[in-house]
N, C-alpha and C positions, 0 to 999 in steps of 0.2 A: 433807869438803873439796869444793869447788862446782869443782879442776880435774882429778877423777878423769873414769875411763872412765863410769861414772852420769853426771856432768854433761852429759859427752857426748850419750850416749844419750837424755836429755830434750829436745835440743837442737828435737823438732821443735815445742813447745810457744810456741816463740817466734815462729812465723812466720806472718805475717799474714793475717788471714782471707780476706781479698780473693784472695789467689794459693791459699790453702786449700780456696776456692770454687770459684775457677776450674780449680783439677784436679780437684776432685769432678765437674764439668759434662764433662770430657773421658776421668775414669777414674773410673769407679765401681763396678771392682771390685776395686780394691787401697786400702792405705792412703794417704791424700794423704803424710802427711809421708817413705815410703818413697819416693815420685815426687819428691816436693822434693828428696830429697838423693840420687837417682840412684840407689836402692839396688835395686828390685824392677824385673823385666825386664817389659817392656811383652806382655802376652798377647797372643797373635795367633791363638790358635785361632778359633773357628767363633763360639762361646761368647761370647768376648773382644769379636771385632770386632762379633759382634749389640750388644753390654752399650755399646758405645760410642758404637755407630750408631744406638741404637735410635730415635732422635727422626727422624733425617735416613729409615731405613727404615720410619717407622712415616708420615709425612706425606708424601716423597717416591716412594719405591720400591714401597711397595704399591698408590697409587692409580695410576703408571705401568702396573704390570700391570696392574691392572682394566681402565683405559684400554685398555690393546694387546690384551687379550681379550676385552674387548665388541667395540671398533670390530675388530678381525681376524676374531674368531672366531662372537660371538655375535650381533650387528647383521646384518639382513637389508636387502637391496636394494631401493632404494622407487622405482617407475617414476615417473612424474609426465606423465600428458596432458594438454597445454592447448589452450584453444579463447577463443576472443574471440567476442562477439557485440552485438549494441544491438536496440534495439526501436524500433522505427519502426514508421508512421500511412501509408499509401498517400494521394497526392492533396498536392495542393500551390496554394496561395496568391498570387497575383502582385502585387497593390496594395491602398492602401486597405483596405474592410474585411478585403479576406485574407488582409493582414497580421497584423493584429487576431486573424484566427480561426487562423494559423499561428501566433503566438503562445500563444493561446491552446492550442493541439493541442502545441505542445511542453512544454508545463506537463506536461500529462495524458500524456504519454511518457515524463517525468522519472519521473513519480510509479512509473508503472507498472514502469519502468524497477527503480528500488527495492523494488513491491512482488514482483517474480519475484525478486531478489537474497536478498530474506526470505525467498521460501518454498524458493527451495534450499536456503537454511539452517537450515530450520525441520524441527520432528520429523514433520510431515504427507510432505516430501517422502523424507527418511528410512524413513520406512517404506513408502512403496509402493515404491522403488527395493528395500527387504528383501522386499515381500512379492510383487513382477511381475519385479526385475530377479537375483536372490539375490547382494543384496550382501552380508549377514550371511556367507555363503560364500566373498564374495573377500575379506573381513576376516579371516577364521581358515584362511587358505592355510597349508599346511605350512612355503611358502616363506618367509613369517614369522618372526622371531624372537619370543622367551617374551613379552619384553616390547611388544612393538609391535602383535601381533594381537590379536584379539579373537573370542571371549574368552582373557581368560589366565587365567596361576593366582593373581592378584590382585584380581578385579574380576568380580563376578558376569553372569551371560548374562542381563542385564534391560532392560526399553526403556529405562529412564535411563542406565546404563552406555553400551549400544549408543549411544546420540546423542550421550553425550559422547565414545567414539570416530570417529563419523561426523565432526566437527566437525576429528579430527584427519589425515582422509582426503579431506575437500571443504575446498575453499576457494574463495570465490564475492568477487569486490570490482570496484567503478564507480569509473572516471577521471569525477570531475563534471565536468572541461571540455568532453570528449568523448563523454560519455556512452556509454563503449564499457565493457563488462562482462568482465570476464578470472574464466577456470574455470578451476581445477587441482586436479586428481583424482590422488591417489597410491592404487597397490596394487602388490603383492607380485611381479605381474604385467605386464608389457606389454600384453598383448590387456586382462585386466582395466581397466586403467586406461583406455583408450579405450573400450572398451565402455560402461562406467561412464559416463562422461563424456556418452557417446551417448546414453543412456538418460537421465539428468540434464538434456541440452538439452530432449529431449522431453517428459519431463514440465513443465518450465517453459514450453515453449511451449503442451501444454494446459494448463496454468493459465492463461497469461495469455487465451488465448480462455474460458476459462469462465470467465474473469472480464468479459471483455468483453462476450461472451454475456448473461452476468447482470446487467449494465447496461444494455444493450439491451433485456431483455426486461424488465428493472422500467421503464425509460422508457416501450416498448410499451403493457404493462399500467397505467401509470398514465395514458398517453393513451386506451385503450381506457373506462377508466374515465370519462372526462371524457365523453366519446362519449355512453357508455350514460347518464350522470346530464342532457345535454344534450338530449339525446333525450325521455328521459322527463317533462321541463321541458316541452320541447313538446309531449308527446301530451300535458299534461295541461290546458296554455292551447286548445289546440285542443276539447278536450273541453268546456271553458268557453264558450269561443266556441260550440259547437254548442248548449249549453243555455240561452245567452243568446241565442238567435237562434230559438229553441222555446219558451222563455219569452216573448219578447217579440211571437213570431209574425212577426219581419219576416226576411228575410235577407240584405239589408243596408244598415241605415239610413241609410247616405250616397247612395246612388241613391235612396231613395226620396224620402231629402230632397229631393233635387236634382229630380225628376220632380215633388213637390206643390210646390215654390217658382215650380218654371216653368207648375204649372198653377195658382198662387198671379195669377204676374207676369201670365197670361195675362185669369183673371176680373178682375182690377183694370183691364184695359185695356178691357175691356168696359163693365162701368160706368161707365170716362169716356166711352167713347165713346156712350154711353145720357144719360147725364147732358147731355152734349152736345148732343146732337138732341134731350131734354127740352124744355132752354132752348130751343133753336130754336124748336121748336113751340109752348111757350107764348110768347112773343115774336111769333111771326109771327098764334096762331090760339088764342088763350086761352081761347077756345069749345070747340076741339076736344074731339071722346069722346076720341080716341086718348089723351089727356095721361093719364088717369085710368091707364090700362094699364099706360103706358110706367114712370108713378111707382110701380105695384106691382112689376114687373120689376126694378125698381132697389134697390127695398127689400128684393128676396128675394135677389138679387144679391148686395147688401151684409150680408144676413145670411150667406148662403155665404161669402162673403170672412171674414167677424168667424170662424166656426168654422173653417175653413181655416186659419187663423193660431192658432188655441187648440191643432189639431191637431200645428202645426208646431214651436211655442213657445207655452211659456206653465207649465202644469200638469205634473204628475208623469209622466204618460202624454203627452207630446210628443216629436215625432221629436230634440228636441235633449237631452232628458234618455238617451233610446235614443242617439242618436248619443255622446252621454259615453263610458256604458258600451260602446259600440263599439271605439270608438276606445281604449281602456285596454287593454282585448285584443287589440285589433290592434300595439298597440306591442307588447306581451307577446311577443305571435306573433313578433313582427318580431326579437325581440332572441333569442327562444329561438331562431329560425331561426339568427342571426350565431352562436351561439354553438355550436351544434352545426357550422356550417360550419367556424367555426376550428376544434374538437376533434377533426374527419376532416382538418384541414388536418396540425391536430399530429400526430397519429398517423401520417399518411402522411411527415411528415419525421422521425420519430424512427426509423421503417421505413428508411428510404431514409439516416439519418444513420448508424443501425447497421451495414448495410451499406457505408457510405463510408468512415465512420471506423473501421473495425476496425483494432487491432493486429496485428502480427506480430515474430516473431523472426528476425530474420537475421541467420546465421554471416558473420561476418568470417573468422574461422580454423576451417575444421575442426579437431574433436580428433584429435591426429597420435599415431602408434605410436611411443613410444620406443625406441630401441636400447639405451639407455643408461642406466644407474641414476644420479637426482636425488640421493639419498643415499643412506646417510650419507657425511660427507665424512670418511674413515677417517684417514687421515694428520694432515689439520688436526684433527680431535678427541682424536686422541693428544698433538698438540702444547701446544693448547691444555690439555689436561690435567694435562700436568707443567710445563707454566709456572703454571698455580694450583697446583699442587701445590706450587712452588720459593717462590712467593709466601707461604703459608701456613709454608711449612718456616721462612723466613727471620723472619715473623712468629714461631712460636712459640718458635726459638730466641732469640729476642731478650728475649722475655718471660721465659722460664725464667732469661736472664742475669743477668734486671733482678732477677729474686726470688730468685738464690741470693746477689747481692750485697747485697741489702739484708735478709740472713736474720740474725737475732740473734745 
């Protein structure tokens, strides 16, 4: 008979899986169908409420704790000294080209500007701050927590380690409008973190002088070089010239030209003026002895004149084939001279540009003593922690909804 007390008692086989589910999701350590029909008293022990809870306690309530125990208990105090600085070029520009060349000088302070922001951040300066300032010491301060110093019990005491700590203790960044450079130094410490800080400007200011240094001094050296190769261009046209002037036996064939052209112009005016008084005489005295003389003088004359000019021009050995090759090394001369003039010009402005244009570092803000610890921000880290926490909770409960009601 289907209305005895058995009928009854199967009664829970009737009830829908949906509402089946959803007491399995809220009680899972009784039978649903004894929940369905009111029969089994709801557990409240320790036991009970864990079995119930476990989802809301296992996303919720235990990373709350973790939360309130790091940021309370186990988080350590991070100072933070900041300092502002920019780098600037002594000397200033007023018009025209100086504008030009002030333009140009701020390019090359951008640049530079950049290249000290690098090397604070770089393992070069890292390590001389480990090895002249002992930063590796204000990283593994007692004051420290496990996690935050260095080294810990995660991560080996090695220079790669080390840097990728450093990186999380400097912070170096340029406003490009401004070109003003902000440092923030965190340690464990207050005096550390300024100190640090201190030691970190310093170093970046000798960088950037031995860098500038070392531009000045290749500029130097490359003008000095220009010098010595200038130089030795001339001793060795000069050399030339002396051998050309010992070969040729003369020392120097534009005077001398000019002293046989004039004693050139001078025999030519004698002959006419012979020739001259020649005619005269035969004209006035056709008889005369003297005619006979006067026509040999004239012919010896004019022979002098004829060799005079072979001497001058003419042949291979004449003053004007000598004056060519003169003249070829005198230009020589002339130009190795310019050129050595400009190359002591150069060098004395790259002297005197090094000197003007030098860089330097100047603090805007000294690094200041904190009173006060940057972080961690304890309270907001708590909060933000069990709001992802309630996020995720809300998340997985929803999911486990989704899959016990769509369970076979």
């Amino acid at each position: 008979m289907s209305n005895g007390p058995a009928a009854r008692e199967s009664a829970p086989a009737q009830i829908s899986p949906p509402l089946v589910n959803a007491l399995e999701l809220v009680r899972l350590d009784q039978p649903a169908a004894a929940y369905a029909k009111g029969l089994a008293p709801e557990d409240k022990s320790l036991k009970g409420v864990v079995t119930r809870s476990w989802l809301f306690l296992a996303l919720v309530a235990a990373p709350a704790i973790v939360a309130m125990l790091y940021f309370g208990v186990i988080a350590a105090d991070r100072f933070v000294s900041e300092s502002k600085f920019v780098i600037r070029a002594p000397g200033a520009a007023s018009a025209g080209v100086g504008m030009l060349m002030r333009g140009e000088a701020s390019n090359r302070v951008a640049d530079d500007t950049h290249a000290v922001n690098a090397f604070m951040m770089s393992r070069d300066a890292a390590a001389e701050l480990a090895r002249d300032h002992g930063l590796r010491d204000v990283m593994s301060r007692l004051e420290g927590d496990i996690f935050a110093r260095f080294p810990n019990f995660y991560t080996h005491s090695n220079d790669e380690k080390f840097f990728e700590a450093y990186k999380r203790f400097i912070n170096v960044q340029v406003d490009s409008s401004t070109g003003i450079s902000t440092l923030k130094v965190s340690a464990f410490r207050a005096d550390d973190a300024k100190r640090t800080a201190e030691a970190l400007l310093n170093t970046g200011e000798n960088f950037i002088n031995r860098l500038r240094e070392r531009s000045t001094r290749d500029e130097i050296a490359f003008a000095i070089s220009l010098v010595d190769e200038a130089r030795g261009q001339l001793v060795a046209v000069v050399q030339r010239l002396a051998d050309y002037r010992n070969e040729q036996q003369t020392l120097n064939p534009q005077e001398e030209s000019t002293s046989r052209l004039a004693a050139l112009t001078k025999l030519a005016t004698e002959i006419s003026q012979l020739e001259a008084a020649l005619a005269q005489q035969i004209a006035m005295a056709p008889q005369s002895p003297g005619i006979s003389p006067m026509r040999e003088k004239v012919r010896s004359l004019r022979d002098e004149l004829g060799r005079q000019r072979k001497l001058l021009v003419g042949d291979e050995g004449s003053m004007a084939t000598k004056f060519q090759g003169y003249e070829l090394l005198m230009v020589e001369r002339e130009l190795a001279s310019r050129a050595l003039v400009e190359a002591v010009v150069r060098m004395e402005g790259a002297r005197q540009e090094g000197q003007r244009q030098s860089l330097y570092l100047q603090r805007i803000v000294e690094p200041n003593l904190p009173d006060y610890p940057a972080s961690p921000y304890r309270f907001l880290g708590v909060l933000i922690s069990i709001a992802l926490a309630l996020v995720f909770f809300w998340l997985g409960k929803n999911m486990m909804r989704l899959i016990l009601e769509h369970r076979p």
